[in-house]
C-alpha positions in Angstrom: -49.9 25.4 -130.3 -52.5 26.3 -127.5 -56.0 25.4 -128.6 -58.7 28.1 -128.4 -61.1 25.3 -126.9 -59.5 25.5 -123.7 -60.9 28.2 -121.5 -58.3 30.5 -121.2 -55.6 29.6 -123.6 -54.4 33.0 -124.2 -53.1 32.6 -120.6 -51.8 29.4 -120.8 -50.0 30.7 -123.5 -48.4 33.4 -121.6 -47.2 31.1 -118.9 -46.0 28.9 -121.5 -43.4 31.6 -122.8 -43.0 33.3 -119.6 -39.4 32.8 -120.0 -39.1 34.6 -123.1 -41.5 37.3 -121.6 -38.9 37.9 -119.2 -35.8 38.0 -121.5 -37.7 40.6 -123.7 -39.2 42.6 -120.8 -35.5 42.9 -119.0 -34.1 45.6 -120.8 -36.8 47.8 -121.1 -38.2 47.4 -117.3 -37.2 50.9 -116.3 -39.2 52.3 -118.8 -42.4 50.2 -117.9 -43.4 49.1 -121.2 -46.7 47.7 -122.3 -45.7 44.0 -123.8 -47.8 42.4 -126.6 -47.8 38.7 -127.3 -48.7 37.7 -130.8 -50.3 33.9 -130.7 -50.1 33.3 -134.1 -46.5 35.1 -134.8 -44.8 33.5 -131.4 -43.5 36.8 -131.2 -43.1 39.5 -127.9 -43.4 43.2 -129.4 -42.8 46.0 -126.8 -44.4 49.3 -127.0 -43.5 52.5 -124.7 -47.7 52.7 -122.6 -48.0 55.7 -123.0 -47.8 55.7 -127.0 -49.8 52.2 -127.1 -52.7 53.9 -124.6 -53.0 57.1 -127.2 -53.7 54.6 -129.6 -56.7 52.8 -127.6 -60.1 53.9 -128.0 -61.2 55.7 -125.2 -63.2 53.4 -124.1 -60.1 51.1 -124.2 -58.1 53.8 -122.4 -60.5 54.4 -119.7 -59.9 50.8 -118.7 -56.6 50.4 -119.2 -55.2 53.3 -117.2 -56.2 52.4 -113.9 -55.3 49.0 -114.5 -51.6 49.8 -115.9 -51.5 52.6 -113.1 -52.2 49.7 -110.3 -49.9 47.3 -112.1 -47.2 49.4 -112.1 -47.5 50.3 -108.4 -47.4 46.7 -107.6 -44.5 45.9 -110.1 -46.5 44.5 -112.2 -46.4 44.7 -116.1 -49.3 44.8 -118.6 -48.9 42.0 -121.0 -51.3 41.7 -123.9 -52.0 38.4 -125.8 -53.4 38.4 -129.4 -54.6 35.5 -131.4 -55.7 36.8 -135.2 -57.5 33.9 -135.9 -60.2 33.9 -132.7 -60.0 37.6 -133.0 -59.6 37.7 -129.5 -57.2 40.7 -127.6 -56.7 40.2 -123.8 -54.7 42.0 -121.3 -53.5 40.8 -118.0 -51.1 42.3 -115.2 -48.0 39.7 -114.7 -45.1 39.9 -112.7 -41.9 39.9 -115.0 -39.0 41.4 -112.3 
């Protein structure tokens, strides 16, 4: 597993499984998903944005819109990594096509 001493393991650990980011993105990529990476779970869950925005604070949505809005226009995708442990939630625009 990815240590949470290294400065930005959460990525690392996206590029790490960037393979099986791709795999679970392909099916869905017309729909333009928001993908969420689970550090702990090694597992990819897909959510429909516009469902996992309404469930964001506003605060949260404020800053995600513009970002998924950009992404999207630059077929990008909005992957979220999660590690439970660190408590730690961060969101970052990759390229899955």
């Amino acid at each position: 597993m990815i240590s949470p001493d290294t400065p930005d393991y959460l990525w690392d650990a996206l590029t790490a499984n960037m393979d099986s980011l791709r795999k679970a993105y392909a099916p869905y990529k017309k729909r333009k998903p928001i993908l969420l990476f689970d550090l702990q779970e090694q597992r990819i869950y897909i959510y429909p944005a516009k469902e996992f925005i309404a469930d964001m604070s506003p605060r949260d949505q404020a800053n995600l819109l513009p970002a998924y809005a950009k992404a999207n226009k630059n077929k990008w995708t909005i992957v979220f990594a999660r590690d439970n442990v660190q408590r730690r939630l961060c969101s970052y625009p990759i390229d899955l096509h």
